[in-house]
C-alpha positions, 0 to 999 in steps of 0.5 A: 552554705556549710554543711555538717557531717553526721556522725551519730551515736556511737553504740552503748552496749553489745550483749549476746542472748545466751552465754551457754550451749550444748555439747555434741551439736552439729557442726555450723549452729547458731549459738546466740544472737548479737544485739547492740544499743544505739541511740541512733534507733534506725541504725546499722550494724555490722559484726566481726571476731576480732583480735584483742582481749579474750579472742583466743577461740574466735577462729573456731567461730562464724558471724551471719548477720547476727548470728554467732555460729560455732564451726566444730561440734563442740566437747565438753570433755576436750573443751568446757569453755570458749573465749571470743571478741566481738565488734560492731560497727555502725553505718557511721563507722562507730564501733564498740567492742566487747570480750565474751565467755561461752560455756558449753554444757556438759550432756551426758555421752553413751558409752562408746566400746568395752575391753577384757582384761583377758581374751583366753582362759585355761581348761580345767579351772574351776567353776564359777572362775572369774575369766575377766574383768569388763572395763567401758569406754565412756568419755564421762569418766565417772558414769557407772556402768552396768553389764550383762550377757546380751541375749538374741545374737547369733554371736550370742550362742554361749551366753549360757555358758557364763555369768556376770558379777560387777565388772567379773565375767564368770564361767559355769562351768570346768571348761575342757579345750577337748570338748569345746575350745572357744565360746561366742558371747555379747557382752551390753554394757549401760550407764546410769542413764540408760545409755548402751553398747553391746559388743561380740566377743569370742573367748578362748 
């Protein structure tokens, strides 16, 4: 008797369940599930990033299972889009592949730090002189950003001293080297989406 070897259906479609995540998740999630279509309904298949059109990014990513994770906790601001290639292959070696692009979501970041134009000021200037401009760190380029004088901090002792305009930190008063020769303040600063950073700063 002769008999014939099975060489099955090869698989018709390899599709990803989302084609989009979040910025600053953690490192290892899973991004999506791999699903394919077979015509071989009880079929096996086995997932690999491989080499060819669209695999620039596949050494940033995993496969488990059927689950695609991403190996870096992604940035949007470094990094807005992913390309990767995907095969699968079947118990009978049947394999298809296709080319996918990952969008990552670009979420809100906290402001990060703030600096001041100038850290010492002269005595005798006048009052209401502004002695600063506050400038924030932020990763989203263009948040605007709220700042104040941050109360109930040891570092905060002298906030009364100063008052804030915009981005224009203002002394009260003419300061006088003699009489007080450095003041401690805390400066908060906040985007428009309520995220904040305060920091301590010793002015001269």
């Amino acid at each position: 008797a002769i008999w014939g070897i099975e060489k099955g259906s090869s698989p018709t479609s390899l599709d990803i369940s989302i084609n989009n995540f979040d910025e600053n998740i953690s490192k290892n999630p899973i991004i999506c599930l791999l699903s394919i279509i077979d015509d071989d309904k009880n079929d096996s298949h086995i997932y690999n990033l491989v080499s060819g059109l669209g695999d620039n990014d596949k050494h940033l990513f995993v496969i488990e299972g059927n689950y695609l994770k991403i190996l870096e906790s992604p940035n949007h601001e470094k990094k807005s889009s992913y390309d990767i290639r995907i095969e699968s292959v079947d118990s009978f070696q049947n394999s298809i592949a296709k080319d996918f692009n990952f969008y990552v979501n670009d979420i809100n970041d906290k402001p990060i730090d703030f600096y001041l134009s100038e850290y010492n000021f002269d005595e005798n200037i006048n009052p209401g002189s502004i002695i600063a401009n506050i400038y924030a760190i932020d990763e989203d380029i263009s948040d605007q950003h709220a700042f104040w004088l941050m109360p109930g901090f040891i570092e905060s002792i002298d906030n009364k001293f100063f008052r804030i305009e915009g981005n224009n930190l203002r002394i009260k008063d003419k300061p006088d080297f003699e009489t007080k020769d450095s003041y401690s303040i805390v400066i908060n600063v906040t985007d428009q989406y309520g995220e904040s950073f305060e920091c301590k700063f010793s002015e001269h």
